[in-house]
Structures are given as structure tokens and as C-alpha cells.
C-alpha positions in Angstrom: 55.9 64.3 68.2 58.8 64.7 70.8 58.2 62.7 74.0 59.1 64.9 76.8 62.4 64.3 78.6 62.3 62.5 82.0 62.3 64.6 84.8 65.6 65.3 86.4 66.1 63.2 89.7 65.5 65.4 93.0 68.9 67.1 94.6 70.4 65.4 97.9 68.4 68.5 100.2 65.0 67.8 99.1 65.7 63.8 98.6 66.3 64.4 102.5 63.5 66.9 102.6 61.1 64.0 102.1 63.0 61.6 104.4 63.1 64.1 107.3 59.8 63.1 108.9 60.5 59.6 109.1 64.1 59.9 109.7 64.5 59.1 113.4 62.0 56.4 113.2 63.9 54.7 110.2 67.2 54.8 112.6 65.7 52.8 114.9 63.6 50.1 112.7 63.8 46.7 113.2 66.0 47.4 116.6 68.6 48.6 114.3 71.1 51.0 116.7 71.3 54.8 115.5 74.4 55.7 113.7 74.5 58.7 115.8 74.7 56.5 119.1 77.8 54.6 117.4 79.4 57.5 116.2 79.4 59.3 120.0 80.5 56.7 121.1 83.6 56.5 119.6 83.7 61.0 118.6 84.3 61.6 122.4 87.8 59.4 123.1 88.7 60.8 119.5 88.2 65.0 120.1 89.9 63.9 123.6 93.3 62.6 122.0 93.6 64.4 119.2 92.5 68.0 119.8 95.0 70.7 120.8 94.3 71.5 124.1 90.5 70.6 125.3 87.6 70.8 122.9 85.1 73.8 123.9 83.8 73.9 120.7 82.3 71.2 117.6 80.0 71.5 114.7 78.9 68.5 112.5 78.1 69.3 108.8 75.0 66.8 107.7 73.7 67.3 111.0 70.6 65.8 109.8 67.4 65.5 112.1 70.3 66.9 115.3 70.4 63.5 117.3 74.4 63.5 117.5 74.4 67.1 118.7 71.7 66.7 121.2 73.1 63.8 122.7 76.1 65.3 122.6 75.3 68.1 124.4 73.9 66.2 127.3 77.4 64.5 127.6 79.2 68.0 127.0 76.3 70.8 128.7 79.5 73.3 128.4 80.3 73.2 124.6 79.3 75.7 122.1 77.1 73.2 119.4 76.5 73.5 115.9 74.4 71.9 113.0 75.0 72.3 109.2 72.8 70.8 106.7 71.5 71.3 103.2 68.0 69.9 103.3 65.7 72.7 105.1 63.4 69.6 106.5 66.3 68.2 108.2 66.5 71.0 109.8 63.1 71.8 110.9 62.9 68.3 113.0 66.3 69.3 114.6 64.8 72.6 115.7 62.0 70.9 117.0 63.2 68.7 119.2 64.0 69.5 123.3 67.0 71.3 124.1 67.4 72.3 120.7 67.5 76.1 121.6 70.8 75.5 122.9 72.2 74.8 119.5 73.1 76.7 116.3 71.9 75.4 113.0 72.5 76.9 109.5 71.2 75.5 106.3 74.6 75.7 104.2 75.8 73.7 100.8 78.9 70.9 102.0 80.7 71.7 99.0 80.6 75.5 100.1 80.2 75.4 103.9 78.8 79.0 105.4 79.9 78.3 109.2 78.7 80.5 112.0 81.6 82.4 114.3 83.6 82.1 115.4 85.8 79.6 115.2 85.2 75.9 116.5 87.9 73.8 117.9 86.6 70.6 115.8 84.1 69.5 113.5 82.3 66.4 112.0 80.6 64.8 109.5 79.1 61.3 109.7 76.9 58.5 107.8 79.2 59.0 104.5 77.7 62.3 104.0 81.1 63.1 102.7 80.3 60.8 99.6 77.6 63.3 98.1 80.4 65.4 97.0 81.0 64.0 93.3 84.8 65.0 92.8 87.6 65.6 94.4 87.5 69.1 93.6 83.9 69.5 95.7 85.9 67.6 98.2 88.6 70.0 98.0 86.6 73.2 98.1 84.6 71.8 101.2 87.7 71.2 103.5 88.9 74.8 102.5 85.1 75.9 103.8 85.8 73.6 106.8 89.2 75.0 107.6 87.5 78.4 107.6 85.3 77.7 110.4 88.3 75.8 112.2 90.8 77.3 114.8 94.2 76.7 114.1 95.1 73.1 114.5 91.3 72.4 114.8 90.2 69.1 114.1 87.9 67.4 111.4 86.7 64.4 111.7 84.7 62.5 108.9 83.8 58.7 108.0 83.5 57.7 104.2 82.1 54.5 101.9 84.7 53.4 99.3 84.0 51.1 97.0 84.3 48.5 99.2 82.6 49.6 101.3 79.2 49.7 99.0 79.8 46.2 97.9 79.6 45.0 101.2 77.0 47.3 103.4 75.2 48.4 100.9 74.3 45.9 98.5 71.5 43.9 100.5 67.7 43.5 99.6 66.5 44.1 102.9 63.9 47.5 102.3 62.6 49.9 104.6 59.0 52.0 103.6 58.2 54.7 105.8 55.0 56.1 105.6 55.0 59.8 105.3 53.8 62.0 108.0 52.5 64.9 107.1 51.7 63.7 103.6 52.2 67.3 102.0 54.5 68.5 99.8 55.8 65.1 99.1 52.8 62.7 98.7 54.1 62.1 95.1 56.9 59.6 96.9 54.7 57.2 97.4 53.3 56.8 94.3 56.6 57.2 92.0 59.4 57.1 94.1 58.6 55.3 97.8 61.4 56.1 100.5 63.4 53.4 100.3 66.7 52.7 102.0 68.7 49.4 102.2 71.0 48.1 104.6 73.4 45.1 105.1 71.7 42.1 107.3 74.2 43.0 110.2 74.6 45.5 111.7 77.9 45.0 112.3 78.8 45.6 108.3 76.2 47.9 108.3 78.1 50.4 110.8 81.4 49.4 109.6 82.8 52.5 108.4 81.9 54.0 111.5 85.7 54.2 112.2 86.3 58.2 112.2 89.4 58.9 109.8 91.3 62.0 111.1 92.0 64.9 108.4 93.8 67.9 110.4 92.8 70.7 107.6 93.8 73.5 109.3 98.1 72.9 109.9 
């Protein structure tokens, strides 16, 4: 008799799927700072010195659970705002949240991007989301999607994990279970595959590669 072959390991969107209800609460465990508090921080000076003319305009691909946009739209009440991201659960916290209304978000693949018109003066992506794209050509074939949605000399600006970057911030034993909230569709996590993340003891290293590298895709 044949055994049967392992299941196939979920996709990125509905590994995030599952995350999404405990996202926001994971940012903040153990009085860690969210990512999307560091990354404001230093997006703002950024769009202001490298941006052709003022920025009226940003989207952030991996938008996740919307905290960067929503802060970001206190800070900027006059922008046009959008969120891209592949997991639909993602999404549904963003849309939940207050002020929300006052943003676009579009469920779209990275290595394809779909972005809504027109075009923004610059956009983001953050938290290595980046490294989900396994070649260079995915790589490729998103900035092309990214220039798209770009106005000429727009702006994208991205963070990434080398491999040096993994040894060192991601390598810790330190684990993280959130408990899953509604249970349903994804109660099987906790019996076979928990949510797990890890993260570096500081987090100094852990927010390391923070620093924004500069990719002008659109000449």
C-alpha cells in the first residue's frame, strides 16, 4: 500500500490568513515596539528628501492588518492612502479598524501587483515582505507591477533580510503562541501547526533592517 504524500505546506496568504487575528497583539507582546511605529518613523524624513516634488500620494504593498497606513494617515490627513496584500484576513482586520474608510485596500499578488488609479507618487513595502518572492525574476516582475502604479520619478521604498540578516535576527529560541480568536476556519493550527514566530532577544537586532533602501523604479 502507498502511504499518501504529505500535505503541501499552506501559501504565504492563508499562513497570514491564520495569523491575522492575533497580528496586532503579537506586535506588541512582551513590550516589543511595532515594526510599523519604527518604520514611520523613519518613511516620513525619507518620502520628504527623496520624492520629486511633495508626496500627495503612497501605497504600501503587504499592508498587513493597515497599522502603518492608519498612523500614517493621522500624520498626513491630506494624502490619498493605499493597502495591498495577498492574504484576504489581513485585510479584513485593516477594514475594520477606525478611520479605515478613508483608505483603499486591494487584495493583489506582490509578484503581480494590480494597483488602484491612478498613479501614486511613492510606495512601500516593509517587515521583509519583499523576501517572499523566491527569485529574482518574481522580484523583477513585481517592481515592473510597482512602476505601473508609480508616477514618473515615483518612489519605492522597501526593507529586505539577507542572509545575514537571518543569522542574526532570526535565529533565536524565543517563541510567541497566540491563541486564535475566532477559532474557525483555522482551529487545525493549534493542533498541527501552532502560530509560532521567533524573534532576536533585542530588539535592537530584531528591527535592524528597518533601514529603508531606496529603488527609484520608475526613471
Amino acid at each position: 500500500m502507498v502511504a499518501p504524500a504529505p500535505p503541501s505546506p499552506p501559501s504565504p496568504p492563508s499562513l497570514y490568513d491564520a495569523l491575522a487575528p492575533v497580528y496586532d497583539r503579537w506586535q506588541r507582546c512582551g513590550g516589543m515596539t511595532p515594526f510599523s511605529d519604527l518604520v514611520l518613523h523613519k518613511l516620513l524624513p525619507v518620502l520628504g528628501r527623496h520624492t520629486r516634488g511633495p508626496a500627495r500620494s503612497f501605497v504600501d504593498l503587504g499592508c498587513g492588518t493597515g497599522d502603518l497606513l492608519l498612523r500614517l494617515r493621522r500624520e498626513r490627513p491630506g494624502w490619498r492612502l493605499a493597502g495591498a496584500d495577498g492574504s484576504a484576513g489581513m485585510l479584513a482586520i485593516a477594514r475594520g479598524k477606525p478611520d479605515a474608510a478613508r483608505v483603499e485596500w486591494v487584495q493583489t499578488r506582490l509578484d503581480a501587483p494590480r494597483l488602484p488609479a491612478p498613479v501614486f507618487d511613492a510606495a512601500g513595502s516593509f517587515y521583509d515582505t519583499v523576501n517572499h518572492l523566491p527569485d529574482a525574476g518574481a522580484l523583477r516582475a513585481a517592481c515592473r507591477g510597482i512602476a505601473a502604479g508609480l508616477a514618473p520619478g515615483g518612489l519605492f521604498v522597501f526593507d529586505a533580510t539577507n542572509e545575514v540578516g537571518f543569522a542574526r535576527w532570526w535565529s533565536s529560541h524565543r517563541v510567541w503562541r497566540g491563541p486564535m480568536d475566532p477559532p474557525e476556519p483555522w482551529s487545525w493550527l493549534q493542533v498541527s501547526r501552532p502560530i509560532t514566530w521567533m524573534w532576536s532577544p533585542s530588539d535592537r537586532d530584531h528591527h535592524g533592517s528597518c533601514a529603508a533602501t531606496l529603488a527609484a523604479v520608475n526613471p
